[in-house]
MARGU-896362 format. One record per atom (N, C-alpha, C): residue number from 1; chain; atom name; x, y, z. Coordinates in pm, 1 decimal, padded with zeros to 6 digits, always signed. Each point is the difference from the previous one (the first is absolute). Example, Ala and Ser with C-alpha at 12.3 -4.5 7.8 and 13.67 -1.06 7.14 Angstrom:
// residues 2
seq,mol,atom,x,y,z
1,A,N,+01319.0,-00569.0,+00780.0
1,A,CA,-00089.0,+00119.0,+00000.0
1,A,C,+00090.0,+00120.0,+00000.0
2,A,N,-00035.0,+00105.0,-00072.0
2,A,CA,+00082.0,+00119.0,+00006.0
2,A,C,-00077.0,+00109.0,+00073.0
This chain:
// residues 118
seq,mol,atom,x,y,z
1,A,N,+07306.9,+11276.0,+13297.8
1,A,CA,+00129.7,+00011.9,+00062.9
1,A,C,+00004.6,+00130.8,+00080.5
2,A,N,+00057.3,+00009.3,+00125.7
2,A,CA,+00039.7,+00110.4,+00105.0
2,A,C,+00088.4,+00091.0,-00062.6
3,A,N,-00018.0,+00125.9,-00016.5
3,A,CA,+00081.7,+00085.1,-00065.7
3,A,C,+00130.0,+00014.3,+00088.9
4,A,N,+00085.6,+00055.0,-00041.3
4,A,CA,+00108.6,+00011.9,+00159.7
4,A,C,-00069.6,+00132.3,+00027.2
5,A,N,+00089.0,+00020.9,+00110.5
5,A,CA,-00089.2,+00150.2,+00048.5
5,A,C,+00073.0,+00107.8,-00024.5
6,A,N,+00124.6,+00041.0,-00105.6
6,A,CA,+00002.1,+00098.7,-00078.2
6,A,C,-00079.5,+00018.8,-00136.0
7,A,N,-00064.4,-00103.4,-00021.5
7,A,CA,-00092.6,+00006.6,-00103.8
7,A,C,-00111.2,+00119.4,+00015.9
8,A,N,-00031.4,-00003.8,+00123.8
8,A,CA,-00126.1,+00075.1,+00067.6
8,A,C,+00021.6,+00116.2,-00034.5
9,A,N,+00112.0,+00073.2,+00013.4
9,A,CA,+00045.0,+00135.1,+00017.8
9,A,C,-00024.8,+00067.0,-00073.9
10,A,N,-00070.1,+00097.6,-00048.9
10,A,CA,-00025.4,+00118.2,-00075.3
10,A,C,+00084.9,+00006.5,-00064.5
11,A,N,+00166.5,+00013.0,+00043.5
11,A,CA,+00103.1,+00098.4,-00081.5
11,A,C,+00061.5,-00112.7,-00107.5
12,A,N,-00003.6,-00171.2,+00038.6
12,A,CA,-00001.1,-00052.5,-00057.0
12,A,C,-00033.4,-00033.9,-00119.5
13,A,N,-00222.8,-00004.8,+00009.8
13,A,CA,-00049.5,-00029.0,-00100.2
13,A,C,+00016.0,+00123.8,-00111.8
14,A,N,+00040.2,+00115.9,+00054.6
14,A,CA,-00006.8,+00116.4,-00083.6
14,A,C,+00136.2,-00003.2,-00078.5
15,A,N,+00092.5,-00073.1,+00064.3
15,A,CA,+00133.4,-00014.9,-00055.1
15,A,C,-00006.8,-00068.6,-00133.3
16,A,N,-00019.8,-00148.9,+00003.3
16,A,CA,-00130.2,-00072.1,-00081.5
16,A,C,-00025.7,+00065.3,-00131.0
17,A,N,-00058.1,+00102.8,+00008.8
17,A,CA,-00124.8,+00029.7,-00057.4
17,A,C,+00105.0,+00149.1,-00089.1
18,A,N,+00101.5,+00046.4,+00071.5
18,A,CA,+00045.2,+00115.0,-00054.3
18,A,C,+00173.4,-00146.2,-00141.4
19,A,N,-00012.7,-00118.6,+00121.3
19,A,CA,+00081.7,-00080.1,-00116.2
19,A,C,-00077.1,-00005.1,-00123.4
20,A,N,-00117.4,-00049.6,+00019.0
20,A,CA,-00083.6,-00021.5,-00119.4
20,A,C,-00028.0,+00063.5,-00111.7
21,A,N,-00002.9,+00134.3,+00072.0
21,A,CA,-00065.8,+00112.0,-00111.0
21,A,C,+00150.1,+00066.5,-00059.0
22,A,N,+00090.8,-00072.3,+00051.9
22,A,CA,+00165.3,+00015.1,-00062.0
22,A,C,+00011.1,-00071.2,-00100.8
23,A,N,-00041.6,-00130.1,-00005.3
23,A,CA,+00019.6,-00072.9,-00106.5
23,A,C,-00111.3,+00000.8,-00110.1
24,A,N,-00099.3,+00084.9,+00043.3
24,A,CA,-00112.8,+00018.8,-00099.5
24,A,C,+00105.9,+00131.6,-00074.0
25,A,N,+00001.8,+00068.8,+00052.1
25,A,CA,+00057.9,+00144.9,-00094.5
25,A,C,+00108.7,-00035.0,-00090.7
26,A,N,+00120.2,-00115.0,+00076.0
26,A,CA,+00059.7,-00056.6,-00077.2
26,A,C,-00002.8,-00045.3,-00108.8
27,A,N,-00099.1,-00101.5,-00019.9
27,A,CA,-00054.7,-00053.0,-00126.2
27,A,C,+00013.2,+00069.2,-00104.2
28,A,N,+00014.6,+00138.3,-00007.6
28,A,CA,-00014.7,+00034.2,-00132.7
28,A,C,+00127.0,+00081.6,-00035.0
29,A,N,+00084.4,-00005.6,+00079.0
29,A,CA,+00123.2,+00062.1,+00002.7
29,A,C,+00073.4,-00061.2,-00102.6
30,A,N,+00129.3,+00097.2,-00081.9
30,A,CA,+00045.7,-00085.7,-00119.5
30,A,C,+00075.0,-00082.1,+00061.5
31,A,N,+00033.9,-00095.3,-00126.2
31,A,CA,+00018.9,-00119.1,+00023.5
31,A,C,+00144.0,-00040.1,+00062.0
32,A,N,+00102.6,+00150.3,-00064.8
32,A,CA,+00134.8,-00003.9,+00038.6
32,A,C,-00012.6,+00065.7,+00142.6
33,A,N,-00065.6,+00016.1,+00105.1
33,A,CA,-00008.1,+00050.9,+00105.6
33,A,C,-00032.2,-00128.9,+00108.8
34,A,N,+00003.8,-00109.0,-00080.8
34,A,CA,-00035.1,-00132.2,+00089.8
34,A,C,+00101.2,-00025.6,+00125.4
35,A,N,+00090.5,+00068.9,-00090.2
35,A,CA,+00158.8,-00083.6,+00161.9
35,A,C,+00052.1,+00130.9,+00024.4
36,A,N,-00068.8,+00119.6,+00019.6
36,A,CA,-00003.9,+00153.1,+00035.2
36,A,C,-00067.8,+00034.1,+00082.0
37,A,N,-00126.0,+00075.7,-00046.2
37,A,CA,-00123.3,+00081.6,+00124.9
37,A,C,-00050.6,-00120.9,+00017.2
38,A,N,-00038.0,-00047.7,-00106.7
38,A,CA,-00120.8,-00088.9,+00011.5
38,A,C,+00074.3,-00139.0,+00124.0
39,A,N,+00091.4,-00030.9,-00007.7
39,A,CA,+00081.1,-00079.4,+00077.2
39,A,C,+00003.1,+00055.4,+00166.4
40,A,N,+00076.5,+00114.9,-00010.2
40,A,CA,-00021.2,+00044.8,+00081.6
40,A,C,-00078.6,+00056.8,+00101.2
41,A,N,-00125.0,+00043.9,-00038.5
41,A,CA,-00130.4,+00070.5,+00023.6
41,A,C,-00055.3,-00134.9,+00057.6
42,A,N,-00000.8,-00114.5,-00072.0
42,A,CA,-00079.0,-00121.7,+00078.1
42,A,C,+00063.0,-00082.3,+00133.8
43,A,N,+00150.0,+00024.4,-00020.0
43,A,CA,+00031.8,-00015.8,+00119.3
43,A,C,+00019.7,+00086.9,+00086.3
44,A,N,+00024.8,+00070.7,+00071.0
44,A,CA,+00034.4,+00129.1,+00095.7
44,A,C,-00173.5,-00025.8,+00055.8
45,A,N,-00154.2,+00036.0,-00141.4
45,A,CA,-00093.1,-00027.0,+00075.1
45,A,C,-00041.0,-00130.6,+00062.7
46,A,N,+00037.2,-00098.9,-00008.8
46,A,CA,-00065.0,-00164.1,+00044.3
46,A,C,+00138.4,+00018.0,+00150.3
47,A,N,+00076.6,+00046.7,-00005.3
47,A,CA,+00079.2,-00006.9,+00088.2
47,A,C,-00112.1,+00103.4,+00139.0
48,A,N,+00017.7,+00087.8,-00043.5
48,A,CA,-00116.0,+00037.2,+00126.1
48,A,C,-00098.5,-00076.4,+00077.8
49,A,N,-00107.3,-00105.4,-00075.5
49,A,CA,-00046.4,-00085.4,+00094.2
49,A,C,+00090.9,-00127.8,+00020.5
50,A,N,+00113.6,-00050.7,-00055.2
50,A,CA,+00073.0,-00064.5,+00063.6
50,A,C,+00111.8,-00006.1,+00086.9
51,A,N,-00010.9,+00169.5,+00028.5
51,A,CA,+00082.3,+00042.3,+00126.2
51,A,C,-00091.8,-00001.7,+00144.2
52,A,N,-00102.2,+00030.5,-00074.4
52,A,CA,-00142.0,-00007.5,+00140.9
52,A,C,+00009.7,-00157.0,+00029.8
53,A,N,-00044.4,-00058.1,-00029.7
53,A,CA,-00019.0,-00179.1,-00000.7
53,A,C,+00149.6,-00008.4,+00070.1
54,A,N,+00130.8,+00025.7,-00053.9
54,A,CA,+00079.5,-00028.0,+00079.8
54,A,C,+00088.6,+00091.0,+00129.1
55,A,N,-00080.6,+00083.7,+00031.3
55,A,CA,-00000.5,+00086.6,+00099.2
55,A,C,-00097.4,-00085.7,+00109.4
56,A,N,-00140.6,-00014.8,-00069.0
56,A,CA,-00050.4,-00083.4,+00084.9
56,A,C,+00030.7,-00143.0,+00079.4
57,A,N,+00087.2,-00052.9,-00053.5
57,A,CA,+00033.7,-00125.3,-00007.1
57,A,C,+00156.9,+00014.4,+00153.7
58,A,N,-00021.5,+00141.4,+00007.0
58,A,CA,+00151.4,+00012.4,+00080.0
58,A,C,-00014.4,+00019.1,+00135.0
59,A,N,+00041.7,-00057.0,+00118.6
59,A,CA,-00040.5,-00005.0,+00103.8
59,A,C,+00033.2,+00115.4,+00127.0
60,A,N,+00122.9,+00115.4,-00036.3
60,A,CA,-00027.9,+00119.7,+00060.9
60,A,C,-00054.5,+00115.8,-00065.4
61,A,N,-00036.5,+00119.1,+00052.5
61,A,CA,-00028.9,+00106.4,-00057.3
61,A,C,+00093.7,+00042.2,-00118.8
62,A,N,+00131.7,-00001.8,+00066.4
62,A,CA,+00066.9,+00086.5,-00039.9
62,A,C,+00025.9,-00059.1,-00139.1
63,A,N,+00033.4,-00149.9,+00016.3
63,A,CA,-00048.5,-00055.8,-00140.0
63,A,C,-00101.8,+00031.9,-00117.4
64,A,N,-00110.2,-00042.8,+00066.1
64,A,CA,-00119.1,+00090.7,-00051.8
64,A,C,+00017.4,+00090.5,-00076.9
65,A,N,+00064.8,+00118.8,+00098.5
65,A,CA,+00006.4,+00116.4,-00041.1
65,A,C,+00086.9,-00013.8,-00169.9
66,A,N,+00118.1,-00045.4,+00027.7
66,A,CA,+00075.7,-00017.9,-00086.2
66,A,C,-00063.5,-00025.1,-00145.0
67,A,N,-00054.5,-00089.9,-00001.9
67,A,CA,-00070.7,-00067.9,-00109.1
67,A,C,-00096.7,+00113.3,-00088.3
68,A,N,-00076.4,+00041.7,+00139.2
68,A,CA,-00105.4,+00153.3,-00036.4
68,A,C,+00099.2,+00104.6,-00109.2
69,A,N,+00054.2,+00022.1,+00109.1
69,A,CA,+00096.2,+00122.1,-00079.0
69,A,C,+00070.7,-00022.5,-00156.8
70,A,N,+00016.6,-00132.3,+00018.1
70,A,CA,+00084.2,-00075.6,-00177.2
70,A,C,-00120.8,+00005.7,-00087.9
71,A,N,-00146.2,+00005.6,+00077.3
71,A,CA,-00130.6,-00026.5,-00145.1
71,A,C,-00051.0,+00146.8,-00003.6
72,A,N,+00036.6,+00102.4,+00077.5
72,A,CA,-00021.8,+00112.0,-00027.7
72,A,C,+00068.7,+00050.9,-00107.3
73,A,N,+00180.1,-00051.4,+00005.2
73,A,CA,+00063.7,+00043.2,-00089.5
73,A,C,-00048.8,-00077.7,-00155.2
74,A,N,+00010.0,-00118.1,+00054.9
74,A,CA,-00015.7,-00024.0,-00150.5
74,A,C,-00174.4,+00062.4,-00128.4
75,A,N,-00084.5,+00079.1,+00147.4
75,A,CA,-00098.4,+00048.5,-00045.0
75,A,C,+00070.2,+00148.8,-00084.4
76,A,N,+00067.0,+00054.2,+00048.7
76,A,CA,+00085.7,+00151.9,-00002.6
76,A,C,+00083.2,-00020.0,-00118.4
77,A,N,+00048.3,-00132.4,-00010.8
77,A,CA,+00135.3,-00053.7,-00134.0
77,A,C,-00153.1,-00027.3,-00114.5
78,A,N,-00172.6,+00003.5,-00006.2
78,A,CA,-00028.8,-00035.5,-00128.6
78,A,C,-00046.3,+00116.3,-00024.2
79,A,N,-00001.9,+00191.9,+00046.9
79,A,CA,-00032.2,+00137.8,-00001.2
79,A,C,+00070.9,+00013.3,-00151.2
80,A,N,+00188.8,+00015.1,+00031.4
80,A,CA,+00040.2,+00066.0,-00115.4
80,A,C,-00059.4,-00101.4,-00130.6
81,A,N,-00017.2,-00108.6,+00007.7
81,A,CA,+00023.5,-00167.8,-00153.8
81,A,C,-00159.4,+00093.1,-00041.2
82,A,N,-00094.5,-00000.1,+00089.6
82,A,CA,-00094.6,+00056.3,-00058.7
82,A,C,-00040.9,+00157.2,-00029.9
83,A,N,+00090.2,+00090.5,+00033.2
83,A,CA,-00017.6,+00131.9,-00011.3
83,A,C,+00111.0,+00021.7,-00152.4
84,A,N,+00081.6,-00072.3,-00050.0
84,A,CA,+00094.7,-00070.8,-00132.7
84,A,C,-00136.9,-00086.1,-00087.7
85,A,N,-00066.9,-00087.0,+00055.0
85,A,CA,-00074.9,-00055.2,-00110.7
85,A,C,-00121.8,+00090.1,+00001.5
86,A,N,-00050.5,+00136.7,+00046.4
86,A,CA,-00062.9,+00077.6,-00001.6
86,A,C,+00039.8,+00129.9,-00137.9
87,A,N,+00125.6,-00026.3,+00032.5
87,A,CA,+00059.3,+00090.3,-00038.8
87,A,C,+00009.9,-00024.1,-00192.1
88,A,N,+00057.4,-00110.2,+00025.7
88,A,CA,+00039.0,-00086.0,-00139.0
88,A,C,-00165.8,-00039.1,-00095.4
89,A,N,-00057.3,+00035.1,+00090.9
89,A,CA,-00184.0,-00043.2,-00071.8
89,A,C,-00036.8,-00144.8,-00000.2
90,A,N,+00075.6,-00062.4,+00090.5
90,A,CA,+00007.4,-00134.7,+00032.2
90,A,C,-00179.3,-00017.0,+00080.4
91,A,N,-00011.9,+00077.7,+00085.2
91,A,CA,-00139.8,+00023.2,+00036.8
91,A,C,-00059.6,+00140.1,-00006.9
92,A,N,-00130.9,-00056.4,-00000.7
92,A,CA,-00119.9,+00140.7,+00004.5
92,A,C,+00059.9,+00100.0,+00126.3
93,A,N,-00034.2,+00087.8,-00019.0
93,A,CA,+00000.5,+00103.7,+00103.9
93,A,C,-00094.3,-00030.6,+00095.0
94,A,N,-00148.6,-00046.6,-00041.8
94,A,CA,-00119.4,-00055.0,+00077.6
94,A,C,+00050.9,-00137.9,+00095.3
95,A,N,+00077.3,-00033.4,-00046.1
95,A,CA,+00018.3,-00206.3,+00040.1
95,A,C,+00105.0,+00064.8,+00104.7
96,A,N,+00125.4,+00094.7,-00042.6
96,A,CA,+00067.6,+00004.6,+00046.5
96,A,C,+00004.8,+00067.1,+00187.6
97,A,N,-00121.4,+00074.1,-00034.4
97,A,CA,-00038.7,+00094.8,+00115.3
97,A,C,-00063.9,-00123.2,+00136.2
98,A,N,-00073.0,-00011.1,-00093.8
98,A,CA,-00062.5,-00164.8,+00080.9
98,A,C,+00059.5,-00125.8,+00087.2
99,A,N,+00159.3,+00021.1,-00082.7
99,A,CA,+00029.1,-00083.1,+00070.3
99,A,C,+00098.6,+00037.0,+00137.6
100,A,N,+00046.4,+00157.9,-00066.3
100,A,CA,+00052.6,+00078.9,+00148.8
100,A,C,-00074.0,+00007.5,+00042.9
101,A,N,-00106.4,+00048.7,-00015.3
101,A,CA,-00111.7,+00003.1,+00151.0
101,A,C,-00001.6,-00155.8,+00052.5
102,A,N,-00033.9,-00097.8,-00078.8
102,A,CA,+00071.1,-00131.7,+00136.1
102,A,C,+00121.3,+00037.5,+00064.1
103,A,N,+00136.7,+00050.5,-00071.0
103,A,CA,+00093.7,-00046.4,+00114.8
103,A,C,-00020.7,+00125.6,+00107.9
104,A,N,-00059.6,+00111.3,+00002.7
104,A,CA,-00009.1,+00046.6,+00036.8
104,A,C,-00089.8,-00019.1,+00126.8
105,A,N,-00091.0,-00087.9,-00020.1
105,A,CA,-00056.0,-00056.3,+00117.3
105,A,C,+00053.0,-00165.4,+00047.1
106,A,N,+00060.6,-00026.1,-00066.2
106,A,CA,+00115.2,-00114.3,+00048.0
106,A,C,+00097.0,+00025.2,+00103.2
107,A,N,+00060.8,+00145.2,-00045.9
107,A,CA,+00094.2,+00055.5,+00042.8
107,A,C,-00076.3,+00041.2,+00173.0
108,A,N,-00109.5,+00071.2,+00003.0
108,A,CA,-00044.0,+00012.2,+00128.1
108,A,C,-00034.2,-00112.4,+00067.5
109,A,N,-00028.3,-00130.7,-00039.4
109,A,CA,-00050.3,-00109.7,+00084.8
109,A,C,+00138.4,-00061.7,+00020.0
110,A,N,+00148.7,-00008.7,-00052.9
110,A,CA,+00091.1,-00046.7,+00034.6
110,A,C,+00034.0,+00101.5,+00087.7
111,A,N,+00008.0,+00121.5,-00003.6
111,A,CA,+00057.0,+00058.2,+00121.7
111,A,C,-00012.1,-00012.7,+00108.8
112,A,N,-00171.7,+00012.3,+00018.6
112,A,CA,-00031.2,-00050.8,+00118.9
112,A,C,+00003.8,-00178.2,+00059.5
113,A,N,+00048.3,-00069.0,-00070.0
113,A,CA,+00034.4,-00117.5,+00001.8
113,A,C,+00134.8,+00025.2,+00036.8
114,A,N,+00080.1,+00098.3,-00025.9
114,A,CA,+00148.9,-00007.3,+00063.3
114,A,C,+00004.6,+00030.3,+00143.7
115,A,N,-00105.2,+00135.2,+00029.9
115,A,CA,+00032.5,+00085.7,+00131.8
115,A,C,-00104.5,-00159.2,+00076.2
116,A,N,-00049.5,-00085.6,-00088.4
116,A,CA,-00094.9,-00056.2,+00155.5
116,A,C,+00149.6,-00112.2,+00012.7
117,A,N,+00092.1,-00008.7,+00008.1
117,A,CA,+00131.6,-00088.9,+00029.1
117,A,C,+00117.4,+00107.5,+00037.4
118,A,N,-00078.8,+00113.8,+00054.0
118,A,CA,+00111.4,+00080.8,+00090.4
118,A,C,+00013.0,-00039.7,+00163.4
């Protein structure tokens, strides 16, 4: 099958990949934190590549743009859920570092995904 062609995108598959390793850290989070961080933390991140996909899907820039800017935020809304489940010993300090350094390079491939829809 033909991927669509936001599939292709770097900031995408990395989006992907920073959802994934959200719901891996999750897993071991307590159990009363299910409709809390853990709730929260999985959506805000899966929302990032499904703001790309539907940014892509939009037929002006400025649209585009729009969409960009909502998966940046919702990259920025999973900082504090995990700097709280850092905090709380919900994760390693090691896991935890790991996974800011993704948004941290998430965060640079969406930016420049915003300024290229100026």
């Amino acid at each position: 099958m033909i991927p669509f062609t936001f599939e292709k995108l770097e900031v995408y598959q990395k989006a992907i990949a920073f959802a994934d390793s959200i719901y891996d850290a999750t897993k071991t989070f307590p159990k009363e934190e299910r409709f809390g961080l853990i709730s929260q933390l999985r959506r805000s991140s899966i929302s990032i590549a499904a703001n790309i996909a539907e940014g892509a899907g939009r037929q002006s820039k400025s649209d585009q743009k729009h969409f960009y800017t909502i998966s940046r935020g919702s990259l920025y809304e999973c900082i504090p859920f995990l700097e709280l489940a850092n905090r709380k010993c919900f994760l390693q300090s090691e896991n935890h570092q790991k996974i800011l350094s993704k948004a941290h390079e998430l965060a640079r491939l969406l930016n420049g995904l915003i300024r290229s829809r100026e």
